[in-house]
C-alpha positions as CSV (number, residue, x, y, z in Angstrom):
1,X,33.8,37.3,240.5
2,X,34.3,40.4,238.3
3,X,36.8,39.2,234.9
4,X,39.3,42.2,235.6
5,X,39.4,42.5,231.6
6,X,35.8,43.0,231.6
7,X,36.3,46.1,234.5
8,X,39.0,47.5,232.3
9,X,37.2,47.8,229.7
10,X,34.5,50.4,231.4
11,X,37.7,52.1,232.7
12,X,39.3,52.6,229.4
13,X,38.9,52.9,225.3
14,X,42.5,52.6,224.9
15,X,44.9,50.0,224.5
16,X,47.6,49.5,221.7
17,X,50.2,52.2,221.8
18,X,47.5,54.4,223.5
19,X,45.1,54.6,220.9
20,X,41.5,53.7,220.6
21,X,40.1,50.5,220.5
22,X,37.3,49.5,218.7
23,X,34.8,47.2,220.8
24,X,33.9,44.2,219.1
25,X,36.0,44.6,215.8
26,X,39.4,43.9,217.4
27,X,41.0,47.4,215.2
28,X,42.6,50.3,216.5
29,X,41.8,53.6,215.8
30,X,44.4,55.7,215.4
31,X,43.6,59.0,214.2
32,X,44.7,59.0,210.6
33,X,44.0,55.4,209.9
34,X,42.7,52.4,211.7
35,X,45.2,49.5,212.5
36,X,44.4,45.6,212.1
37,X,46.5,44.0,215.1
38,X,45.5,40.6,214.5
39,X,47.6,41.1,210.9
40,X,49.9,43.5,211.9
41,X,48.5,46.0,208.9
42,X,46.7,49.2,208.2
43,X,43.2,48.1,206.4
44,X,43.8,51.9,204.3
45,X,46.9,52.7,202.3
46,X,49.6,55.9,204.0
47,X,48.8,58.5,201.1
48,X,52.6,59.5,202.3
49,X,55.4,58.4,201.5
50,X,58.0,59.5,204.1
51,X,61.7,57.9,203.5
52,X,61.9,57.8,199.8
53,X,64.9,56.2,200.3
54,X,64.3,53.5,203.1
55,X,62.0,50.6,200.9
56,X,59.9,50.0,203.9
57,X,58.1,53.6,203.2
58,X,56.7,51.6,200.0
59,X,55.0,49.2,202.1
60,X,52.0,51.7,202.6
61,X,50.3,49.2,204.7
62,X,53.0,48.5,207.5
63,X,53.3,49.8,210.8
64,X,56.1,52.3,211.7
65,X,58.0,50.7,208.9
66,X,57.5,47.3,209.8
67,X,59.9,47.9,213.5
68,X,57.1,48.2,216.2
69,X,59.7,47.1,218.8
70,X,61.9,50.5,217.9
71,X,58.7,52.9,217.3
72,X,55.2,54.0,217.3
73,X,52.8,55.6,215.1
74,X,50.9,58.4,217.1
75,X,49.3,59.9,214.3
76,X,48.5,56.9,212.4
77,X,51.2,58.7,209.7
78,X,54.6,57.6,210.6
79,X,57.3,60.3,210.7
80,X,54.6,62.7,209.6
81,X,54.9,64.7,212.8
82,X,58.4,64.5,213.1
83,X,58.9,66.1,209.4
84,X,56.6,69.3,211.0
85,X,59.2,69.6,213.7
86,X,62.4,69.6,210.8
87,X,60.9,71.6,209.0
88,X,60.0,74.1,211.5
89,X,63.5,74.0,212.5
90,X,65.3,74.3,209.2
91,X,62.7,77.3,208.1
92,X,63.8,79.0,211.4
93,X,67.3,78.1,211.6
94,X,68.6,77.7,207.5
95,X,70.6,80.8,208.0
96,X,73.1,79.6,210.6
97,X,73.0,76.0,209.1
98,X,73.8,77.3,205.8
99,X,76.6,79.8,207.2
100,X,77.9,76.8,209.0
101,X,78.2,74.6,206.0
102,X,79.7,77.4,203.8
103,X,82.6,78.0,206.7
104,X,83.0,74.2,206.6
105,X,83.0,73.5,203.1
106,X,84.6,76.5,201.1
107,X,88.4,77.5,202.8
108,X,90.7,76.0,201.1
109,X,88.7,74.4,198.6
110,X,89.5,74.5,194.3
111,X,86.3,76.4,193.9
112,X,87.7,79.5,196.0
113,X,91.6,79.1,194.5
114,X,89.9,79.2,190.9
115,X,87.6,81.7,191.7
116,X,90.6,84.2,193.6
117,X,93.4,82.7,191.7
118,X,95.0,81.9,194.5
119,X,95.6,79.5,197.5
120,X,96.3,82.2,200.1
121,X,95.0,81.7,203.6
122,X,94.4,85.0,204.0
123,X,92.2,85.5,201.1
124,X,90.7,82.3,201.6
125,X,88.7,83.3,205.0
126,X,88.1,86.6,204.0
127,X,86.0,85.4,200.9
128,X,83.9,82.3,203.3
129,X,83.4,84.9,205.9
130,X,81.9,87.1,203.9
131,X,79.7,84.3,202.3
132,X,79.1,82.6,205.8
133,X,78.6,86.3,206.6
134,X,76.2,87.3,204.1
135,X,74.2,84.5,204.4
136,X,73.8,84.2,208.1
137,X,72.7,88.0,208.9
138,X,71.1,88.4,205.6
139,X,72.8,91.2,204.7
140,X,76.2,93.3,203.1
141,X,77.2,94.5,206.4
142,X,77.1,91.0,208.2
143,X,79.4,90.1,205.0
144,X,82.1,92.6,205.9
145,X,81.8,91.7,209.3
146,X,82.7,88.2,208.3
147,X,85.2,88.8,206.0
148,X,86.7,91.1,208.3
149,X,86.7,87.8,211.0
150,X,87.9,85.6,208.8
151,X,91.0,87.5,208.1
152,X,91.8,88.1,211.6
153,X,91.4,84.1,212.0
154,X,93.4,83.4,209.5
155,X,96.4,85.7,211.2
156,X,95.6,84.5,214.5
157,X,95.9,81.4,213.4
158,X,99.2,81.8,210.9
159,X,100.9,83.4,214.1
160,X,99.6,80.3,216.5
161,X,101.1,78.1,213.5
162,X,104.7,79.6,213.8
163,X,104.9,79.9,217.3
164,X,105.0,83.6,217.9
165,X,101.3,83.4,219.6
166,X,101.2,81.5,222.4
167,X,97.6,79.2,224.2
168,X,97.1,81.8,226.0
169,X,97.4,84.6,223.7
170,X,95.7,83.0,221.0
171,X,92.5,82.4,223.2
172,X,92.1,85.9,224.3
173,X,92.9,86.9,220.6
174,X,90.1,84.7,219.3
175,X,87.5,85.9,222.6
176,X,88.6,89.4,221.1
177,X,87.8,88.9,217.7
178,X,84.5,86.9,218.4
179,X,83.6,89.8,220.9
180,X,83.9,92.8,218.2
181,X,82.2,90.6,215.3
182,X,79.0,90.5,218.0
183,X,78.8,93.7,218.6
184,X,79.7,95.0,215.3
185,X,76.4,93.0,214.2
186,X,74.1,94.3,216.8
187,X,74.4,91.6,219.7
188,X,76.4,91.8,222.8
189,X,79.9,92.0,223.0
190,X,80.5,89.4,226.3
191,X,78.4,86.8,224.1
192,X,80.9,86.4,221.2
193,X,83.4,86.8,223.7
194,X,82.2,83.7,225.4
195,X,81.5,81.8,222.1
196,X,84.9,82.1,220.4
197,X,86.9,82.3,223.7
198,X,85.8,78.9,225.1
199,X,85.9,77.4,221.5
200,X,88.8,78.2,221.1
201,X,90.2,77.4,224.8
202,X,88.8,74.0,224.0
203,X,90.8,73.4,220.5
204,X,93.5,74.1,222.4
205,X,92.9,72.0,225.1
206,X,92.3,69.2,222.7
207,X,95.3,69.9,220.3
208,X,93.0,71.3,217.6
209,X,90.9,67.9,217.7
210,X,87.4,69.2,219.0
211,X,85.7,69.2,215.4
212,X,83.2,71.2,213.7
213,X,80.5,70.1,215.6
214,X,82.6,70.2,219.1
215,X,83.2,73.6,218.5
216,X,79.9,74.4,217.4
217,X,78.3,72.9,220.5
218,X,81.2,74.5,223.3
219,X,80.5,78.0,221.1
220,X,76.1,77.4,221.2
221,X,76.7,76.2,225.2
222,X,78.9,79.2,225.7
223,X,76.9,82.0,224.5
224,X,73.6,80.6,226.3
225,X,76.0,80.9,229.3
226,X,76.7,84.3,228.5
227,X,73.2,85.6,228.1
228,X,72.8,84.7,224.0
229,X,71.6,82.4,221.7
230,X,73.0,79.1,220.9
231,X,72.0,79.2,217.1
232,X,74.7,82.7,217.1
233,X,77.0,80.4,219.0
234,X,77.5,77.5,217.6
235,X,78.1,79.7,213.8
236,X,80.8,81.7,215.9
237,X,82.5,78.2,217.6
238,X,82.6,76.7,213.6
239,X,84.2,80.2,212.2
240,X,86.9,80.2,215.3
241,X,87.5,76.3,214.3
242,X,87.3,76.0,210.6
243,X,89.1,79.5,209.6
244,X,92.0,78.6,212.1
245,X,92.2,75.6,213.6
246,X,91.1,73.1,211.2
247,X,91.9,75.4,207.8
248,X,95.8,75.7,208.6
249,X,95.5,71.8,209.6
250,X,94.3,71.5,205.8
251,X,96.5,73.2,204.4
252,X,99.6,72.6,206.7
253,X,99.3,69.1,205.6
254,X,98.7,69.1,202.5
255,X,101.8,72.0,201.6
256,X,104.3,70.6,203.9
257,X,105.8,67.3,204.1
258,X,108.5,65.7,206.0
259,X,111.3,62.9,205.4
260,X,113.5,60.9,207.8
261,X,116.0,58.2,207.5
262,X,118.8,56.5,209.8
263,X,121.8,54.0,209.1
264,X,123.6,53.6,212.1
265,X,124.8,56.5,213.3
266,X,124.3,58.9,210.3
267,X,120.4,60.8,210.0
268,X,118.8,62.9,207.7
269,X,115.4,64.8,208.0
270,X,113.9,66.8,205.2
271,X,111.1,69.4,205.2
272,X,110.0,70.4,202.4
273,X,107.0,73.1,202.2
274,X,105.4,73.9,198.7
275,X,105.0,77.8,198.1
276,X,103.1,77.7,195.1
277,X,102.5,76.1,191.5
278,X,104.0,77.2,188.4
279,X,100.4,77.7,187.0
280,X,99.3,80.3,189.7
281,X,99.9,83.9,188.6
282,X,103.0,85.5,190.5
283,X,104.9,82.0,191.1
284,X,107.9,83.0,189.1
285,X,111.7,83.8,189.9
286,X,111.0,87.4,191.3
287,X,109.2,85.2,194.4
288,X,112.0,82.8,195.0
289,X,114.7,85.6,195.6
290,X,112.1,87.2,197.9
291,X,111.6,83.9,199.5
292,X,115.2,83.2,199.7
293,X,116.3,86.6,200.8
294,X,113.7,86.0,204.0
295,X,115.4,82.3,204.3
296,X,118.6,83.7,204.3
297,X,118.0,86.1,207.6
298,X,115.8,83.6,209.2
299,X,117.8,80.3,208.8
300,X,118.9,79.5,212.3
301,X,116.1,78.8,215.0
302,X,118.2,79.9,218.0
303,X,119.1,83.6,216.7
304,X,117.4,86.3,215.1
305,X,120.6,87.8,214.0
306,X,121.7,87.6,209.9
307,X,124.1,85.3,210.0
308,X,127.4,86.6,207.5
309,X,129.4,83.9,206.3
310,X,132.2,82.7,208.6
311,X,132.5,80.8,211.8
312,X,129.8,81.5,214.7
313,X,128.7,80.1,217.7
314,X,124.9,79.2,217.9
315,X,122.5,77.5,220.1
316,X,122.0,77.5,223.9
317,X,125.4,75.2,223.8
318,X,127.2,77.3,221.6
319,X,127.8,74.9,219.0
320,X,130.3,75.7,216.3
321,X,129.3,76.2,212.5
322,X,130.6,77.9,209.2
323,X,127.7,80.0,207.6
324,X,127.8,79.6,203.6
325,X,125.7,81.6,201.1
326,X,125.2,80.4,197.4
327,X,122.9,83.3,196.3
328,X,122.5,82.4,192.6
329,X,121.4,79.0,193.7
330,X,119.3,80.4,196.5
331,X,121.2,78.3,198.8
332,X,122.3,78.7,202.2
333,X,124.8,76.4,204.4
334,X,125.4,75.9,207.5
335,X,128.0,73.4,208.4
336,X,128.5,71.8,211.7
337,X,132.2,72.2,212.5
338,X,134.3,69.9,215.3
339,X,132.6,70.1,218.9
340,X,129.5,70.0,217.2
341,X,126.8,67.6,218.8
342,X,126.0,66.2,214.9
343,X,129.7,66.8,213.9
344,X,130.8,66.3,211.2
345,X,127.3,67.4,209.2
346,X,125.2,70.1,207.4
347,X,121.9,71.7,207.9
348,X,120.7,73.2,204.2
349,X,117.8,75.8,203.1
350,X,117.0,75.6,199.2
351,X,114.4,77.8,197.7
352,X,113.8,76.4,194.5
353,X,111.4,74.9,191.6
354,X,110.9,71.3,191.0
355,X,108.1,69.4,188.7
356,X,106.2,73.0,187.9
357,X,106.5,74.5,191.5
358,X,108.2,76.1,194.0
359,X,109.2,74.5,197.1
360,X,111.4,75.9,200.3
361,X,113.4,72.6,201.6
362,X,115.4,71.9,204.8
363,X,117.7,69.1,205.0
364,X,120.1,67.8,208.2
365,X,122.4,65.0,207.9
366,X,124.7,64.4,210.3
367,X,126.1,61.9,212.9
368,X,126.1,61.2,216.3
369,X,124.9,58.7,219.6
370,X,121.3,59.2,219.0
371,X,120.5,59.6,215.1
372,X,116.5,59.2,216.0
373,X,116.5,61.4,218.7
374,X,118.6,64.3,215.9
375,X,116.5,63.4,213.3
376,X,113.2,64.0,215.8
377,X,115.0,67.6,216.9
378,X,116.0,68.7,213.7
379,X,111.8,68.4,212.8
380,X,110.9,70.1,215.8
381,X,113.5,72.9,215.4
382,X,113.0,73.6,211.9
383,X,108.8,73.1,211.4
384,X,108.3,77.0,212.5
385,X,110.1,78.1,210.0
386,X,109.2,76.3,207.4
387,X,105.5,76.7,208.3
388,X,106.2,80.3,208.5
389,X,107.7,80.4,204.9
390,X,104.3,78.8,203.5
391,X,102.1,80.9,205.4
392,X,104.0,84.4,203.9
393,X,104.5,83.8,200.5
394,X,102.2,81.1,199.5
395,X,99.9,81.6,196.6
């Protein structure tokens, strides 16, 4: 009978990995080099060396670095093809890359505050939009644009921060701002729309925990949906991410911080949010009486009225306090009076400067049937505020 290798033979010149075989050597040809099965080596050197940092790449004579279960060599130059494609891709897409890395990198960072001389949100994503701007259209006017959408971020997000934007306000604000910024820089107005809306939608959904590269794929997805491209996307879902989202998440946690403590029946909470260092230009007295002054009208979350001091009724139970006001000391008191749910105890705003800074604290001690549960209410209650404070006068 006819040896079936034999037949095959006539059929077909290739074998290993698809390439060439050459009769009666037992090598492979495989385009660049040829390939010595039998000793699982090149017979010719790669003139490339294509991981400089993986040591297989220096055994020139190996076959897809020495993992032929993992890959193959089509070329007969490993990775060689592959390094055509990246480089294809970064030559046609280092403007968005690069705009993305700048949004990720520079809010919030020490190389900004030195270079503004200041920490201010604000000014902050105005100065990376306008890089991340600048750098992804290639031009001034796609920096104003940028600075001009990192501002409005920053507020959007500052207002989501202290409650007075709601989900569903903030989304539409951030589909609105992503909308103008496209059409502004010569694309469509539905595609940034899209991009920053659904990003945004999706941070929210996920408590602010989507990412960089969550946001930039939901943004790229959501603009191909709409008609654009994902590249313009993607940059749009990482500015509605890292200059709100994520940059007030930064610098929320790094500027505020909380204490609490039981014993029984008695809590205390603290919150304590830094305004600004000593060393930062403006941080001086003039800012603490402005700071307290806006404590001082602001210091009870159920009412927007100025409390004068004296006896009120506050809360949706109409608990009773006595309002007290210690100006000099940029101090105000409000102590919880009998018939009170924490009674007896005091809930107290400070604005002042400790270890070269200044610092706006809140502190409730009290008593009461469920200390943990107070302490947890008090932090709830009183975050807004204090994240309002920071947000408004830090520097």
């Amino acid at each position: 009978g006819t040896d079936l290798v034999s037949l095959m033979g006539h059929v077909t010149q290739r074998g290993f990995t698809g390439h060439e075989m050459l009769s009666g050597t037992g090598l492979v040809h495989m385009g660049g080099r040829v390939f010595d099965p039998t000793i699982a080596r090149f017979i010719s050197a790669d003139p490339h060396i294509q991981a400089p940092y993986n040591t297989q790449s220096y055994n020139r004579y190996s076959y897809v670095l020495n993992n032929p279960m993992a890959y193959t060599d089509p070329s007969g130059y490993f990775f060689k093809k592959l390094f055509k494609k990246v480089k294809r891709f970064v030559k046609k897409y280092w403007r968005p890359l690069l705009s993305i890395a700048t949004t990720i990198a520079l809010p919030g960072s020490g190389f900004l505050t030195a270079a503004l001389d200041t920490a201010n949100t604000a000014a902050h994503a105005m100065a990376a939009g306008f890089i991340g701007g600048g750098i992804g259209s290639g031009n001034l006017k796609g920096a104003v644009i940028g600075a001009w959408t990192g501002g409005m971020l920053d507020g959007i997000g500052a207002a989501a921060q202290v409650k007075k934007l709601k989900d569903l306000g903030k989304v539409f604000a951030h589909s609105l701002v992503g909308g103008i910024s496209s059409y502004a820089n010569g694309g469509k107005f539905g595609h940034g729309f899209a991009a920053m809306g659904l990003t945004a939608g999706a941070n929210v959904k996920f408590d602010g925990k989507l990412g960089y590269a969550g946001s930039a794929a939901v943004g790229g997805l959501a603009s191909v949906i709409a008609g654009g491209k994902f590249s313009h996307g993607a940059v749009a879902g990482v500015f509605s991410y890292g200059l709100n989202d994520r940059f007030h998440q930064r610098r929320m946690q790094k500027r505020i911080s909380i204490e609490t403590s039981v014993d029984g029946d008695y809590h205390e909470y603290r919150l304590r949010g830094k305004i600004c260092s000593l060393a930062t230009s403006g941080c001086n007295a003039q800012l603490a009486d402005k700071v307290f002054e806006h404590v001082n009208r602001n210091d009870i979350p159920f009412t927007d009225r100025d409390l004068v001091v004296g006896n009120h009724e506050i809360g949706p139970f109409n608990d009773p306090i006595r309002h007290e006001q210690l100006p000099a000391d940029r101090i105000s008191v409000n102590v919880a009076l009998e018939g009170h749910h924490i009674y007896p105890g005091t809930f107290t705003h400070k604005v002042h400067f400790e270890n070269g800074a200044l610092y706006y604290d809140v502190t409730g001690v009290g008593t009461g049937k469920l200390p943990r549960f107070n302490n947890f209410l008090g932090v709830r209650l009183f975050s807004p505020g204090v994240r309002s404070v920071v947000h408004k006068f830090g520097i």
